[in-house]
PAFIKE-333413 format. One line per field, with one value per residue (C-alpha): x, y, z negated; residue number from 1. Coordinates in steps of 0.25 Angstrom, whole numbers, plus 5000, padded with zeros to 4 digits. Layout:
% residues N
east	X	...
north	Y	...
up	Z	...
n	NUM	...
//
This chain:
% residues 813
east	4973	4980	4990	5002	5008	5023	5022	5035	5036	5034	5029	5014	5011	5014	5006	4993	4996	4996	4982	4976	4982	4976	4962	4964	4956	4969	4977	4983	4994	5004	5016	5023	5037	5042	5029	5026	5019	5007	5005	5009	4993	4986	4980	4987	4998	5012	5025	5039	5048	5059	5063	5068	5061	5074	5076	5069	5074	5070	5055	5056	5058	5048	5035	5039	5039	5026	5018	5017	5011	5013	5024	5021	5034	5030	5042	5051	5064	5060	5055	5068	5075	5068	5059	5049	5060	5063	5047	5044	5056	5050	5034	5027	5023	5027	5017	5029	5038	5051	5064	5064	5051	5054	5064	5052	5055	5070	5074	5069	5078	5073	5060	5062	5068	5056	5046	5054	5055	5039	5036	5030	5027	5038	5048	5060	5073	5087	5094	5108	5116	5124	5137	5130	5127	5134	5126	5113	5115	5118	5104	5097	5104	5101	5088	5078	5068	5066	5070	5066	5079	5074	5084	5082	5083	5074	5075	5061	5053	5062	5072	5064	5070	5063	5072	5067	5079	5090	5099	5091	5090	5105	5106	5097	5104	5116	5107	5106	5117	5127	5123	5116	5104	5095	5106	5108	5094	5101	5112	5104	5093	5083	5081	5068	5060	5051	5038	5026	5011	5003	5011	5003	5004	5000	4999	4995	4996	5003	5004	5014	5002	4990	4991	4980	4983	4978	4972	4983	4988	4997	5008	5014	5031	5034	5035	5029	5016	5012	5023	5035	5048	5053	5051	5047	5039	5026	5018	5005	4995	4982	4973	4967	4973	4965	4975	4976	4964	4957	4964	4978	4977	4974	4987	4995	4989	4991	5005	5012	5005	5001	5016	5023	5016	5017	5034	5038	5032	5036	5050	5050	5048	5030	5028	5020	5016	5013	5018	5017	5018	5020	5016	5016	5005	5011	5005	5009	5002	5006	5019	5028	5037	5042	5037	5036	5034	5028	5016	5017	5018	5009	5000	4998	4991	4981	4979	4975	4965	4959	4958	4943	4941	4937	4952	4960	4975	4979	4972	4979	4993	4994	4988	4998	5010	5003	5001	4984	4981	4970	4962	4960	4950	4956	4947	4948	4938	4936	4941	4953	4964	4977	4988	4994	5009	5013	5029	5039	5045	5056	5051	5057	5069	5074	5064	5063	5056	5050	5040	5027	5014	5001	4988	4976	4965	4959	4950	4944	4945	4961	4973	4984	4997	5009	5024	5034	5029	5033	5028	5033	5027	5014	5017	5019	5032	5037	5048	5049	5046	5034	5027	5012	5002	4988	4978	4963	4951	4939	4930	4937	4952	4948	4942	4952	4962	4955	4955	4969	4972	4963	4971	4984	4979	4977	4993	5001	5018	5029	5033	5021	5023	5011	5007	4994	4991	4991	4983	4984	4985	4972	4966	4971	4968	4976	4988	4987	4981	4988	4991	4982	4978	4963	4966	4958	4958	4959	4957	4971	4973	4962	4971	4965	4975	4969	4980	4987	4975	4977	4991	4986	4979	4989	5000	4992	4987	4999	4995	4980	4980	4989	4978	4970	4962	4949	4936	4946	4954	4960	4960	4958	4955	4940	4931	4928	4932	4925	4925	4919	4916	4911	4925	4930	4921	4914	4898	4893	4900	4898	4905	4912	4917	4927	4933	4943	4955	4968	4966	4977	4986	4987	4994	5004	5007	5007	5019	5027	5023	5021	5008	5006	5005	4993	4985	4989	4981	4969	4967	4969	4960	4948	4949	4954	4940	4935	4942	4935	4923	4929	4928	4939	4944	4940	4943	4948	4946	4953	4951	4964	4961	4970	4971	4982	4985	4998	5000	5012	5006	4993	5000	5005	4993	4987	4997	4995	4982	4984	4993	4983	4973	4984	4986	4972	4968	4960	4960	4961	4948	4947	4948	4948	4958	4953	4960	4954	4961	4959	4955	4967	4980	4991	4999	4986	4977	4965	4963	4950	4948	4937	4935	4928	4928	4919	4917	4907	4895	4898	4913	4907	4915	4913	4905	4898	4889	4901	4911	4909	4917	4930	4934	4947	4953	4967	4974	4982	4992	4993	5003	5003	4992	4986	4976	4971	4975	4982	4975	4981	4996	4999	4994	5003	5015	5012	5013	5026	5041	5039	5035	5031	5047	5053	5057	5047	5049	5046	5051	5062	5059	5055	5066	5057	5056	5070	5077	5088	5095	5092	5100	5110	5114	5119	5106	5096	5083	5069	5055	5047	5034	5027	5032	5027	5014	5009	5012	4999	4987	4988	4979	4973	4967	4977	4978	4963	4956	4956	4954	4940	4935	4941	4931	4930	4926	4911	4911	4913	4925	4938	4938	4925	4930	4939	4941	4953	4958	4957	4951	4947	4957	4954	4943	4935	4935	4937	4920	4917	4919	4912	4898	4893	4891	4905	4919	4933	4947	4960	4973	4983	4994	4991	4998	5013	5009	5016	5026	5019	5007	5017	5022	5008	5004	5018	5018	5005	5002	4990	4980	4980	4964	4967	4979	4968	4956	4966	4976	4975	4987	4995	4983	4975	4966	4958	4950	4940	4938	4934	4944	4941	4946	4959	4967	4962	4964	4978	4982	4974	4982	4995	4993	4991	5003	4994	5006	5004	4990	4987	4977	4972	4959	4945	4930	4925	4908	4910	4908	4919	4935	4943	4959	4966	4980	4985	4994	5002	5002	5010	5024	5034	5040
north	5067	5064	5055	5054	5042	5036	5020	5014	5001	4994	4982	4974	4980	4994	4992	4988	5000	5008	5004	5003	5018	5024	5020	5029	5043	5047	5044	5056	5049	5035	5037	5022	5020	5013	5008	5000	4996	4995	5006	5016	5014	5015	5027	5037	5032	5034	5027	5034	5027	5036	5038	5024	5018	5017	5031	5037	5052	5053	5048	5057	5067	5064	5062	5077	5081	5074	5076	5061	5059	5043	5033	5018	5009	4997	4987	4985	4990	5008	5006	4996	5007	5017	5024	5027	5037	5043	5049	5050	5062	5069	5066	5058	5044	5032	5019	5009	5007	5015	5009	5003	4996	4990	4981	4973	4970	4973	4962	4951	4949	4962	4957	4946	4952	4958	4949	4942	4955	4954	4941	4941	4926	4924	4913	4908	4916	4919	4930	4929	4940	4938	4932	4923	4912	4901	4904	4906	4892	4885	4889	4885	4871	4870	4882	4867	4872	4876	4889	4902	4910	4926	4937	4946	4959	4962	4953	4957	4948	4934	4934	4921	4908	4895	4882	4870	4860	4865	4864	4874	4884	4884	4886	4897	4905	4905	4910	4921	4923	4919	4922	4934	4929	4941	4950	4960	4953	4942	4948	4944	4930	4926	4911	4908	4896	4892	4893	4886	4889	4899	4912	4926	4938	4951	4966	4974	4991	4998	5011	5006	5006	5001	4986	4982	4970	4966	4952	4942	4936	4927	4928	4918	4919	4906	4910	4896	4890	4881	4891	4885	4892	4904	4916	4928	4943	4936	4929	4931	4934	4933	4938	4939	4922	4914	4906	4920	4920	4932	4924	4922	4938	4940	4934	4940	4954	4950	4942	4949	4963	4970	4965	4971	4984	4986	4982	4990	5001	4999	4995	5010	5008	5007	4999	5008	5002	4988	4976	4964	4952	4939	4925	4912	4906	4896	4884	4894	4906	4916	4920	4932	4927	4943	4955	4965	4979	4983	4977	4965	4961	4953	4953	4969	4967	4956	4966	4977	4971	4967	4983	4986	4995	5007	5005	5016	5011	5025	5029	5016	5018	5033	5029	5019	5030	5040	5030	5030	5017	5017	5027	5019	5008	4995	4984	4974	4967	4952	4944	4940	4946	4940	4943	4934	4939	4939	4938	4937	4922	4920	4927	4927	4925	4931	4937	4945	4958	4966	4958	4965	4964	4963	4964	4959	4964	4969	4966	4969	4957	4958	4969	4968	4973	4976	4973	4970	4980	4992	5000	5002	5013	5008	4993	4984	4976	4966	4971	4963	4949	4951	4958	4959	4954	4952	4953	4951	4952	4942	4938	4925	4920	4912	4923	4934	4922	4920	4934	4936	4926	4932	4945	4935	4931	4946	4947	4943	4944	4933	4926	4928	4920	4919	4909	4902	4898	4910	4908	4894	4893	4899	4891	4876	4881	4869	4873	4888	4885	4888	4876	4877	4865	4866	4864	4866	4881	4886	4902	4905	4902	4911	4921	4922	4917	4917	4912	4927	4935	4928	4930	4946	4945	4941	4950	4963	4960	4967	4980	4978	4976	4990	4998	4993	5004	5006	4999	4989	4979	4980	4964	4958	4945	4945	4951	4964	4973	4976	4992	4997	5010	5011	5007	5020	5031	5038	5044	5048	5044	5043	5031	5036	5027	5027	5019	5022	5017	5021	5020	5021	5024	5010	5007	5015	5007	4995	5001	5004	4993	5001	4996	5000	5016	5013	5005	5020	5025	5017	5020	5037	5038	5032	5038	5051	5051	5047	5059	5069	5066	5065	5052	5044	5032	5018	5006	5003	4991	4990	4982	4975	4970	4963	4950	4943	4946	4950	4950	4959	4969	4969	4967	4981	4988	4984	4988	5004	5001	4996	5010	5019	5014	5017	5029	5034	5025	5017	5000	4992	4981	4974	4974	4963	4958	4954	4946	4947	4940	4947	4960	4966	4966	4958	4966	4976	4980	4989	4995	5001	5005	5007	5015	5019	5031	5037	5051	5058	5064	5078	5077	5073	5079	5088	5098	5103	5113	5120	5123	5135	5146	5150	5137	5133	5119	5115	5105	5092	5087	5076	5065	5065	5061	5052	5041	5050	5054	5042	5038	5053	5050	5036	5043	5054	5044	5036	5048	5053	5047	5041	5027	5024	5020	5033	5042	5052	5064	5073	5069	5059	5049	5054	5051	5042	5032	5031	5020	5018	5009	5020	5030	5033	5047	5044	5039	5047	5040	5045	5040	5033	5040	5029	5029	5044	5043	5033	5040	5037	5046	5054	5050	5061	5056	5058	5074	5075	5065	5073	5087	5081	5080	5095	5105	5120	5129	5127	5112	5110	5102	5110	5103	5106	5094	5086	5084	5074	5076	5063	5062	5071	5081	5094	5098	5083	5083	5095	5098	5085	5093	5106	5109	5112	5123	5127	5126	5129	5134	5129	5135	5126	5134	5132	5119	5114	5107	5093	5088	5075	5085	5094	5082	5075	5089	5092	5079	5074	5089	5089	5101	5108	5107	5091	5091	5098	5087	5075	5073	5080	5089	5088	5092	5078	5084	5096	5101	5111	5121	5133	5146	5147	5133	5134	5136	5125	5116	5118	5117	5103	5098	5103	5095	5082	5085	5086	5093	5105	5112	5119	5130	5128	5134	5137	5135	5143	5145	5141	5125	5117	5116	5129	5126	5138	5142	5130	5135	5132	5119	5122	5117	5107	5098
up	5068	5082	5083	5094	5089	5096	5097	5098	5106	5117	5115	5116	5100	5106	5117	5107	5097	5108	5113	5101	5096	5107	5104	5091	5092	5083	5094	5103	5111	5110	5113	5116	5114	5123	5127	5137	5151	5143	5133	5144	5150	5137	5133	5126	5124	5134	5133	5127	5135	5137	5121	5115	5103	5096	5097	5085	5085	5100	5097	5084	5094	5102	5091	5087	5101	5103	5090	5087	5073	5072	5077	5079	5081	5086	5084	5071	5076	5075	5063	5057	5062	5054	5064	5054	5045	5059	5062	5048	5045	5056	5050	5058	5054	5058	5058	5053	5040	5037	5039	5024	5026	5040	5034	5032	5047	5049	5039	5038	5024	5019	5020	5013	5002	5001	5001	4990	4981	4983	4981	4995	5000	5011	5014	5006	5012	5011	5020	5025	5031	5045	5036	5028	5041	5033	5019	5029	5035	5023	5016	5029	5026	5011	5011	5010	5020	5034	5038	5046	5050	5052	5057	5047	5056	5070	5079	5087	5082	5086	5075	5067	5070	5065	5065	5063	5058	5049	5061	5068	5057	5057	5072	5071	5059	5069	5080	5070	5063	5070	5087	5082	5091	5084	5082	5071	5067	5061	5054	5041	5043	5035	5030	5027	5024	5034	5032	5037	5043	5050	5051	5054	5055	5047	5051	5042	5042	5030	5024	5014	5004	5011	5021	5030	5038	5052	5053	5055	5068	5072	5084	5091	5091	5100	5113	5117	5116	5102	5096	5103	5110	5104	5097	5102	5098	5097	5111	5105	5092	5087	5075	5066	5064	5056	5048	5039	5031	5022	5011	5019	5022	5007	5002	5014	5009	4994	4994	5006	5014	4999	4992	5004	5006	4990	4990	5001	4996	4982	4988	4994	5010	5010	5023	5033	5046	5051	5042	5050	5042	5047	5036	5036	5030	5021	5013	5001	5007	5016	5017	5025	5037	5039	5039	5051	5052	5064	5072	5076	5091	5096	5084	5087	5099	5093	5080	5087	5094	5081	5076	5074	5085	5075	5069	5072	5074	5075	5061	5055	5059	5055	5042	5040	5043	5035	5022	5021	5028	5017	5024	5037	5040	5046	5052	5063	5072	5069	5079	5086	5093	5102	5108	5120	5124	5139	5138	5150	5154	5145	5133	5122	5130	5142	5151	5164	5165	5176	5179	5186	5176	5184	5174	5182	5173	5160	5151	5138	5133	5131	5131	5137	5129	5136	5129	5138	5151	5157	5167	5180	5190	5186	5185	5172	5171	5161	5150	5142	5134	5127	5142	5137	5126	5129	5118	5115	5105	5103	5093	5092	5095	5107	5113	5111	5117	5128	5131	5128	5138	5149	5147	5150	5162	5169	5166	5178	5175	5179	5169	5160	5147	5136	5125	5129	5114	5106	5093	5096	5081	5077	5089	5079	5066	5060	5066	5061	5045	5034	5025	5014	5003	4997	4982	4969	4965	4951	4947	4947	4962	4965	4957	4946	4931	4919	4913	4918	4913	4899	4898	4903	4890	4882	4886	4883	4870	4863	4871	4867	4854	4854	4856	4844	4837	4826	4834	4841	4841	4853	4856	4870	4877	4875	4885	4880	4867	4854	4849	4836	4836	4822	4820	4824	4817	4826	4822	4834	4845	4860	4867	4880	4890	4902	4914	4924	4931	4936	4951	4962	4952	4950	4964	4960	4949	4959	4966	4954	4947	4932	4926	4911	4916	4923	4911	4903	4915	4914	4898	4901	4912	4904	4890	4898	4901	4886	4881	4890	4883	4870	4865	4860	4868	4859	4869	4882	4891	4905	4919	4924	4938	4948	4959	4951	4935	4934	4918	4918	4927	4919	4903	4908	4914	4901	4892	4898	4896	4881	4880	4885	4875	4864	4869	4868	4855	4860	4861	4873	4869	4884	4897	4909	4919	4932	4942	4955	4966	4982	4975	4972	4978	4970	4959	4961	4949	4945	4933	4925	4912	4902	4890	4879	4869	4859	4853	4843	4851	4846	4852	4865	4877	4886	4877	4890	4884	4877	4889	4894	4906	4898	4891	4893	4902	4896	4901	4895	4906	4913	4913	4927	4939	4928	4937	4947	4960	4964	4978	4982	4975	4983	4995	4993	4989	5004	5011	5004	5004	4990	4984	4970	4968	4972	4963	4957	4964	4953	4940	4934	4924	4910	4901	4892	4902	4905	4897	4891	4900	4910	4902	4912	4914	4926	4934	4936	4933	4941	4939	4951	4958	4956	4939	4939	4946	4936	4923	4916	4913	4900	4886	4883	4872	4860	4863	4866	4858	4845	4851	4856	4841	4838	4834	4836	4823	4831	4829	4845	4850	4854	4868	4875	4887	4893	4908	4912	4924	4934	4947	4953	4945	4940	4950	4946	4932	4927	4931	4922	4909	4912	4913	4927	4927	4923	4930	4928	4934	4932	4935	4940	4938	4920	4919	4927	4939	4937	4946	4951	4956	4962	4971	4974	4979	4987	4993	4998	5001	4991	4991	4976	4975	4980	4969	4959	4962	4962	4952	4936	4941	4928	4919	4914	4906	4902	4892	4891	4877	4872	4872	4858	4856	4864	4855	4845	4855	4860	4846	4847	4858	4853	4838	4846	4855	4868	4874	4885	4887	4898	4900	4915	4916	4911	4912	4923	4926	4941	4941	4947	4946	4952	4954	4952	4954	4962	4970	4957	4962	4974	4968	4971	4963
n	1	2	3	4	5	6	7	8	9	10	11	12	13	14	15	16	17	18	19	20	21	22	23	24	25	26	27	28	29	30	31	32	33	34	35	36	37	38	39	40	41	42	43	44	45	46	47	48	49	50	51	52	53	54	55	56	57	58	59	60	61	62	63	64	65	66	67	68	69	70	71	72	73	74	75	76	77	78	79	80	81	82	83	84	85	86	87	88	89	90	91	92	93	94	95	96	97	98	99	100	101	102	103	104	105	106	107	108	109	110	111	112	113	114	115	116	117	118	119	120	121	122	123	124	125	126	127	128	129	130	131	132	133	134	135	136	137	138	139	140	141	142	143	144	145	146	147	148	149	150	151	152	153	154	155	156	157	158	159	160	161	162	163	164	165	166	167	168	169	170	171	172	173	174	175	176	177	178	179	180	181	182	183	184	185	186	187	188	189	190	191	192	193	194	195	196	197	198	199	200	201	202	203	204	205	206	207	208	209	210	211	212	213	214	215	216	217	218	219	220	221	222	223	224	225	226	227	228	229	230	231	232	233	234	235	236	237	238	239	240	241	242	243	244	245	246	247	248	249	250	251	252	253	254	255	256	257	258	259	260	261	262	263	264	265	266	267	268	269	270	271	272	273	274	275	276	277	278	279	280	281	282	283	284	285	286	287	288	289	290	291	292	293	294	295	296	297	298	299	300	301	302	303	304	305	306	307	308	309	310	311	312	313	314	315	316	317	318	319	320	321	322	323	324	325	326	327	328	329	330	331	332	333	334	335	336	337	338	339	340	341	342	343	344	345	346	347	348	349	350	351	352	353	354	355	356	357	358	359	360	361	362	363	364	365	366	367	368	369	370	371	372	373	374	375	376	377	378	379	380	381	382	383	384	385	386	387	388	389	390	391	392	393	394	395	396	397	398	399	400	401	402	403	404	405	406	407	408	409	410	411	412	413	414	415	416	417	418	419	420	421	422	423	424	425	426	427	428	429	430	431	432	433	434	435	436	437	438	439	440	441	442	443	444	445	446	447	448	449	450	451	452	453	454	455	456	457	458	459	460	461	462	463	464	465	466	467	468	469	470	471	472	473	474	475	476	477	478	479	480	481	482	483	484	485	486	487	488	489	490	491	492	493	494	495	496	497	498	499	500	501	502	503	504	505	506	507	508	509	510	511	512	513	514	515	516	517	518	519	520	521	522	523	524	525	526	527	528	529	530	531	532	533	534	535	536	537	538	539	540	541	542	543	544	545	546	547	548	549	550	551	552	553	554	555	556	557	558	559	560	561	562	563	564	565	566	567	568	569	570	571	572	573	574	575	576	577	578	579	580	581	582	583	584	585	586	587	588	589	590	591	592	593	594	595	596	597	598	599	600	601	602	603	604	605	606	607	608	609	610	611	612	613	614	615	616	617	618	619	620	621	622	623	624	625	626	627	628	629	630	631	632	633	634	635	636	637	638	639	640	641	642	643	644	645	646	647	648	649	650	651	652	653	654	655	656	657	658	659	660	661	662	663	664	665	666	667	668	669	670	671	672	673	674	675	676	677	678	679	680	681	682	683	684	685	686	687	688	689	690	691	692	693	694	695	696	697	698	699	700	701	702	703	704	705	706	707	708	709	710	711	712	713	714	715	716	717	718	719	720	721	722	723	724	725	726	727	728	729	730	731	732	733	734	735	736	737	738	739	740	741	742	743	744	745	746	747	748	749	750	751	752	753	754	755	756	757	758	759	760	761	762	763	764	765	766	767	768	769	770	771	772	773	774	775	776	777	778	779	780	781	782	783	784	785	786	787	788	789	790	791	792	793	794	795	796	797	798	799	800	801	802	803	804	805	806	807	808	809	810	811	812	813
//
């Protein structure tokens, strides 16, 4: 792959991208829109400075023109405006979120809608539009807590006032309000409570499923030194900032980065790109200031320089825009890094530009970023308020600051204004800890409730004691489960055992938020696999893991679970419910499954010695992808237009489901994708089960094995239930191909041989007999009310799987 990627911005960020992109072997050429004096002299890259950034059908234009395969904007406003939809109906991706998920940035009061929809730690707040300044002013007076006033649309960076008297916050809402001092930014504000303690900030790369944060740094706004004067972009950073611990960055990933990725792509606009996260690290625990959309700037160029050198940037961002983060490997060097900004005099208010730039030397030891330049008949002037950042690397932060400000001293410009205590906080650690009290633990604060696990118990009881049958009782709340097999009758047997689990089908359930289907699931695949060796399923035990117990997510994971036993005949006895705080994701679970069945020696399956070239391989359809498959679905789903919540794009909801409340022949009522993909896997056991025992007129069993069809599909397990030295064909015209197969294969572009060693195809078991015992074993099928049979092959003397007629699948739903 070579990439020709169109950067848009032209500030110090852009400047870093560019120099770290062109260290990738993946890169061709960077073309930098505008640019500036500085990324003009970097290698491979040139500056687009005759087409505006704003102007999205001319730089369409020109990535056709110039085969660019990736675009990177650099600031919020392209992608507010919906930059992304603008490359992405002409196929190439963009690095950044689509125009719905970049509200995230572009209003602050969409965002914190958001967060309260999520139960995201923010804030208290209350929004008021541009007419409501007398209700906004009187909940400042009678809100009961210091306030932060927040123009809810862009105001780059400097639309965040912090009064510190009543008096001032009202002076400041009319600032806003009322003398439009961020223009159409304030036409709505935010009220927030004020917060107090460390703040940092949070990078971290998305694919709208996967998040990998950067370490965290912290910038410094005020344009003074000790955090004094005003406002501005950002006069310096530094990473990774120690006041955010593994156990700070844990929550931040657990209660904020993992519930945001997981909303928004549950609320239909999955965030792709960079979300930048800024927190205040509260006595209460982290909590979310705002969210940003883009990379941060200065923080960028501290961050990059903390990329391990074997990092491919390039590699990063392309997976990100193409929805496989999951396939690239991110580390960092240890260390820190920091960024010192050089602005003009006057910054952040008026400034003069057009000052001459005169840098004296260069070093290893720092890099020099430029923000504000442009290049003049080979000379660098000012243009701007932010002019350069100058950034370093060292083992420790005193070093990487003493180079930084080394690197500061080789730049000569009038008017030359920088902080001189950047990571003055790290440097005082009791000015930059978070409050904390030491206080007695008990296991529920680690996150473990016993007190939830019982209640667990309780609640599933009813669903338990369903599944009750000759052997067992079908009582829980011990530690293990009791079966008498003399109980059940059986002379000779063999007892068989099983485990499995459901897999990634489970994240699906995550995002859709249905949980019984998937306990059905975790029954089927396990005595599934009993009945391909004939024995009948006796008990079942499962394996309910997750970091916190939610009892009425699991009481409905158990109770499919509890249906599936009834459903085969066979009792739930025990299981275990672990609650493992750090190891799971909140709201996450894993699931595992374990089985045992018996059969009579005699009705043993496979009968290896019997199957011979010529039998026949009928097939019993599936209820739809069943567990398997799944890693390849969601990667199909990212990469496609749909989310779980969009409507299936094959079928409508089966009138069964529909309810009577929803009887209305004016609505027309679709299913969602995510509600058709995780239909749960077919029991086979009531058609099958008695059929195993049958005998022909020989005293030999009608069905000579069993293959069910699950990973690996028909070219994996088919082989399992032959001898080796026998093989088989089958056509894959003999059956109707369903219509969730038929759009998996259209719209991830899948190979018919991938499609046939993947998914079951619509066919979820097979069974192998005689041609003499056909006939004797439709008629079987047909008594139990198995429903359609399908011929799709036969035994073959060549080993191995041979897919004929595929082309058949070749059809469009």
């Amino acid at each position: 792959m070579s990439l020709k990627i169109l950067l848009l911005g032209s500030g110090g960020r852009e400047h870093a991208l560019a120099w770290r992109l062109a260290k990738s072997d993946l890169v061709e050429h960077i073309y930098v829109c505008p640019g500036n004096g500085g990324t003009t002299s970097e290698i491979k890259c040139s500056n687009l400075d005759v087409i505006s950034p704003a102007d999205f059908p001319g730089l369409v234009a020109f990535a056709l023109k110039n085969d660019v395969n990736l675009v990177i904007p650099g600031p919020e406003q392209p992608l507010v405006d919906g930059i992304e939809s603008h490359f992405r109906n002409v196929g190439i991706p963009v690095f950044g979120p689509n125009v719905l998920a970049a509200r995230m940035e572009g209003s602050k009061a969409f965002s914190k809608d958001f967060m309260q929809r999520h139960s995201i730690p923010t804030a208290k707040f209350k929004s008021f539009g541009s007419n409501q300044f007398a209700a906004a002013s009187e909940y400042i007076k009678t809100c009961g807590h210091r306030v932060v006033l927040k123009a809810s649309g862009l105001a780059a960076g400097k639309g965040v006032l912090i009064p510190e008297t009543t008096e001032h916050a009202l002076a400041g809402l009319k600032e806003i309000m009322v003398d439009r001092a961020f223009g159409s930014a304030g036409n709505e504000v935010v009220i927030e409570e004020y917060l107090e303690g460390p703040e940092v900030s949070v990078l971290a790369f998305s694919d709208g499923y996967t998040i990998v944060p950067l370490p965290p740094a912290q910038d410094h706004k005020r344009i003074g030194e000790g955090d004094t004067g005003l406002n501005t972009g950002g006069m310096g950073a530094y990473a990774p900032a120690p006041v955010a611990t593994l156990e700070v960055m844990s929550l931040i990933m657990k209660k904020a980065l993992r519930p945001t990725i997981d909303g928004m792509r549950r609320e239909g606009y999955p965030f792709v790109g960079m979300l930048f996260t800024g927190f205040m690290l509260t006595k209460s625990g982290p909590k979310v200031l705002e969210y940003n959309v883009r990379f941060g700037d200065p923080e960028t160029e501290a961050l990059l320089l903390l990329l391990d050198d074997k990092t491919d940037l390039a590699a990063i961002l392309h997976a990100c825009a193409e929805h496989h983060l999951d396939s690239i490997d991110i580390k960092f060097k240890p260390g820190f890094a920091v960024s010192v900004v050089l602005a003009s005099a006057g910054y952040p208010g008026d400034y003069e530009k057009n000052k001459e730039i005169t840098l004296t030397r260069t070093s290893p030891d720092f890099r020099v970023f430029h923000a504000g330049t442009k290049e003049v008949k080979d000379r660098i002037y000012t243009n701007g308020g932010r002019v350069l950042v100058v950034s370093a690397y060292a083992p420790t932060l005193e070093k990487a600051l003493q180079y930084a400000y080394s690197g500061i001293d080789t730049v000569k410009f009038e008017g030359k204004t920088y902080r001189r205590d950047i990571a003055h906080r790290a440097l005082t650690p009791s000015g930059n800890a978070a409050p904390s009290d030491r206080t007695a633990l008990t296991y529920a604060e680690a996150g473990v409730s016993v007190d939830a696990g019982n209640s667990l118990v309780e609640s599933i009881k009813p669903y338990v004691r369903a599944t009750r049958r000759p052997g067992a009782d079908a009582e829980i709340g011990g530690f293990g489960g009791v079966f008498d097999l003399k109980a059940i009758g059986y002379h000779d047997p063999v007892l068989v055992s099983g485990t499995d689990g459901v897999g990634t089908k489970l994240r699906v359930a995550f995002e859709v938020g249905i949980h019984d289907l998937v306990g059905i699931d975790l029954v089927a695949m396990s005595v599934n696999d009993l009945l391909v060796q004939g024995a009948e399923p006796l008990f079942f035990l499962d394996y309910y893991a997750c970091s916190k117990l939610d009892v009425q997510t699991a009481t409905q994971v158990v109770k499919g679970i509890a249906e599936g036993c009834r459903q085969s005949g066979c009792a739930l006895i025990g299981g275990e419910t672990a609650e493992m705080p750090g190891m799971y994701h909140d709201g996450d679970y894993d699931l595992a499954g374990f089985s045992v069945g018996a059969v009579e020696r005699a009705h043993l399956l496979p009968a290896m010695d019997r199957i011979k070239e010529g039998d026949i391989l009928l097939g019993l359809p599936s209820s739809g992808l069943h567990s398997n498959g799944f890693s390849l679905v969601r990667k199909i789903i990212a990469r496609s237009q749909y989310t779980y919540v969009s409507p299936c794009p094959w079928e409508t909801t089966p009138p069964s489901q529909i309810s009577s409340e929803d009887l209305n022949p004016n609505t027309t009522i679709t299913t969602t994708l995510g509600r058709a993909l995780l239909e749960p896997t077919k029991i086979y056991i009531p058609h099958l089960l008695p059929l195993t025992k049958q005998q022909n007129a020989n005293g030999a069993t009608l069905i000579k094995a069993l293959s069910h069809i699950t990973g690996g599909g028909f070219i994996e397990n088919i082989p399992r239930a032959l001898p080796k030295h026998l093989g088989c064909y089958v056509d894959a015209s003999a059956w109707p191909y369903p219509p969730v197969y038929q759009w998996l294969k259209r719209e991830g572009v899948v190979d018919a041989l991938e499609m046939a060693r993947t998914f079951n195809n619509g066919i979820g078991m097979i069974l192998i007999v005689g041609v003499e015992d056909l006939a004797a074993v439709r008629e079987g099928l047909e008594r139990v009310g198995a429903g359609a049979v399908y011929e799709i092959g036969k035994v073959t003397g060549v080993p191995g799987v041979e897919m004929r007629n595929l082309e058949a699948w070749n059809t469009s739903v």
